[in-house]
C-alpha positions as CSV (number, residue, x, y, z in Angstrom):
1,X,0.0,0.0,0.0
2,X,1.4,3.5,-1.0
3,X,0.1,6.8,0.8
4,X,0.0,9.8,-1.1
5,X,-1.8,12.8,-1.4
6,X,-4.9,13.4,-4.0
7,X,-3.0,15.8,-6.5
8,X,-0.7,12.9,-6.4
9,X,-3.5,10.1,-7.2
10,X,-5.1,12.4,-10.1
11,X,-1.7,12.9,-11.4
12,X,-0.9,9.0,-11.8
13,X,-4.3,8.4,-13.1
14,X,-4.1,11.1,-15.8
15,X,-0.7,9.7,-16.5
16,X,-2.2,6.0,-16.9
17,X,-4.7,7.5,-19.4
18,X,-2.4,9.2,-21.6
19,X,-0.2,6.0,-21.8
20,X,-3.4,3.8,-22.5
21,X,-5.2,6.3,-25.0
22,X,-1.7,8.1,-26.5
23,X,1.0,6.2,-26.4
24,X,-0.1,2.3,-26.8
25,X,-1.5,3.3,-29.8
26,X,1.7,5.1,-31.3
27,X,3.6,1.5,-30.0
28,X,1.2,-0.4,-31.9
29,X,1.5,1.8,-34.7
30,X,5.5,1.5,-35.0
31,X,5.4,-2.3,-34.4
32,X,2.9,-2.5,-37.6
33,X,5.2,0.3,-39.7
34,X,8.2,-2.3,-39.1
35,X,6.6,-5.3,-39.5
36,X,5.6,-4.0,-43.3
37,X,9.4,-3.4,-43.5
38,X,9.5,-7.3,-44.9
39,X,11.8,-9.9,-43.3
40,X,11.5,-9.9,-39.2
41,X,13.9,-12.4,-38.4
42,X,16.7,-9.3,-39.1
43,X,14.9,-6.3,-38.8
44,X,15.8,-4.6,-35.8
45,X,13.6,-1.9,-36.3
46,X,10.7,-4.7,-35.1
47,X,12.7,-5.5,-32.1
48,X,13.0,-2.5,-31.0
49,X,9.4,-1.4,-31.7
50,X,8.4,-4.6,-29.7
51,X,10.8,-4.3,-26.5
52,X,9.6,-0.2,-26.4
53,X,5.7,-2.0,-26.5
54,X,7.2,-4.3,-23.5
55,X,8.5,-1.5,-21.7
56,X,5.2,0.3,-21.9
57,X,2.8,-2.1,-21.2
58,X,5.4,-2.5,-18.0
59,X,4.7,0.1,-16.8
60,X,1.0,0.5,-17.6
61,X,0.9,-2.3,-14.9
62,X,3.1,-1.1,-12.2
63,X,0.5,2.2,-12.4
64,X,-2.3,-0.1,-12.2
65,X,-1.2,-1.7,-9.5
66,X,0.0,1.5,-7.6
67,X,-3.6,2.7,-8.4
68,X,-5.0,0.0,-7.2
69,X,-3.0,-0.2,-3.5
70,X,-3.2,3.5,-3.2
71,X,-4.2,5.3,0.1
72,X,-5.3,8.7,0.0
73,X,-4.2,10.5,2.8
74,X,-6.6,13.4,4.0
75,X,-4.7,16.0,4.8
76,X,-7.2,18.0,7.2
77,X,-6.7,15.1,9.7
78,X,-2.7,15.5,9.5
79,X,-0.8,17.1,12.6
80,X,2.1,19.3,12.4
81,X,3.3,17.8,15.8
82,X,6.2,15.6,14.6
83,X,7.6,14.8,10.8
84,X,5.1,12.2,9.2
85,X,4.2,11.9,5.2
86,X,2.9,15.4,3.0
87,X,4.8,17.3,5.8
88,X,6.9,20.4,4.7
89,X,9.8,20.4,6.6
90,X,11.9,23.9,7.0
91,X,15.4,22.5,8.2
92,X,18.7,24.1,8.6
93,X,21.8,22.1,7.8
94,X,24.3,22.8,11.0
95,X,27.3,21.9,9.3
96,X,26.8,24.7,6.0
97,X,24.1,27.0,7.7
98,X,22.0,26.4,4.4
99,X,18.0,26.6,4.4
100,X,16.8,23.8,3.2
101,X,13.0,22.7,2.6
102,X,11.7,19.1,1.8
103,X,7.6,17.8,1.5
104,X,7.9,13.9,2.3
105,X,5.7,12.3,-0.4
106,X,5.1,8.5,-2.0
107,X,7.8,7.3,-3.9
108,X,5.7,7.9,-6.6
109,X,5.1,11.4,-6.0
110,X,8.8,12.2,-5.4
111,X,9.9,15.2,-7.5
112,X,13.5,16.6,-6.4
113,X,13.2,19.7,-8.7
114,X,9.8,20.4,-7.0
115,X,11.1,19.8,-3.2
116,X,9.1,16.7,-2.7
117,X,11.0,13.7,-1.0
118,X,9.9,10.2,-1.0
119,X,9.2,9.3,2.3
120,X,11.9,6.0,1.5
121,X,15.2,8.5,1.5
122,X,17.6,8.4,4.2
123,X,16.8,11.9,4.6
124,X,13.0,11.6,5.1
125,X,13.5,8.4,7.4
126,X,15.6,10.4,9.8
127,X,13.1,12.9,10.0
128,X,9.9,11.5,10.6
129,X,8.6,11.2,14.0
130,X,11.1,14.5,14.9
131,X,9.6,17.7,16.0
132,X,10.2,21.4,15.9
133,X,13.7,21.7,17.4
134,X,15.0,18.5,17.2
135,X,18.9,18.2,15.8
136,X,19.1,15.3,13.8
137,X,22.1,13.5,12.6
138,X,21.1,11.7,9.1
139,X,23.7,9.2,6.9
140,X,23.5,10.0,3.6
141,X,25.3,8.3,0.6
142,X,27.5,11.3,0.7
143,X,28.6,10.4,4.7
144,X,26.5,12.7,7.6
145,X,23.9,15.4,7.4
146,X,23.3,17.3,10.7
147,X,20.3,19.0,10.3
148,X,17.9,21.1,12.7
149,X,14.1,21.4,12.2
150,X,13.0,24.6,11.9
151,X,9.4,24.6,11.3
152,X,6.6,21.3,10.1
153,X,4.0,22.2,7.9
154,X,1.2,20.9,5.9
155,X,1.4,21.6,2.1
């Protein structure tokens, strides 16, 4: 079961329609345009076509699936007591006095260029549960973070 928000659930569900209704069509398309190419034993051009049909219909599933295991979280009912999933967390890193702000999302909603977090990251794990205050020390790939939370909201 994943957790995530609603803007999260519509996004994956408009997502799985334009795959369905936009691009299985175009793979189906290519695989016929190679296919009238003549020999398929040696045309790669079919291959291809076929393993980008395999790839898609992949991950057609995996969407279903996560679809299908979702849990919407309602946000009204969240507390900004302690660090838990569609938090904001404003955080000051100790070591580099930087600012730093992170929402903790699904895996699937995770968008680094947009400051959402999935809630799997070292990072995220070493926050939840932490309140406003609290100094954490958090291993990274990169060695230690030493961060301080500075404020929890709900975004």
């Amino acid at each position: 079961m994943a957790y995530m928000s609603q803007e999260g659930y519509d996004k994956m569900v408009a997502e799985l329609r334009r795959l369905e209704s936009v691009e299985r069509p175009k793979a189906s398309a290519a695989i016929a345009e190679a296919r009238d190419k003549g020999d398929l034993s040696e045309n790669s051009e079919y291959d291809a076509a076929k393993e980008a049909q395999a790839h898609l219909e992949d991950k057609i599933n995996q969407m279903k699936l996560a679809i299908q295991e979702a849990k919407i979280i309602d946000t009204s009912r969240l507390s900004t007591d302690s660090v838990q999933i569609l938090c904001k967390v404003d955080m000051t890193n100790l070591t580099t006095k930087t600012k730093m702000a992170y929402t903790i999302v699904s895996e699937n909603e995770a968008d680094l260029r947009a400051g959402k977090i999935s809630i799997k990251t070292p990072i995220a794990q070493g926050l939840l549960g932490k309140k406003v205050g609290d100094e954490v020390e958090i291993t990274i790939p990169r060695g230690k973070i030493k961060l301080r939370i500075d404020n929890i909201s709900i975004s």
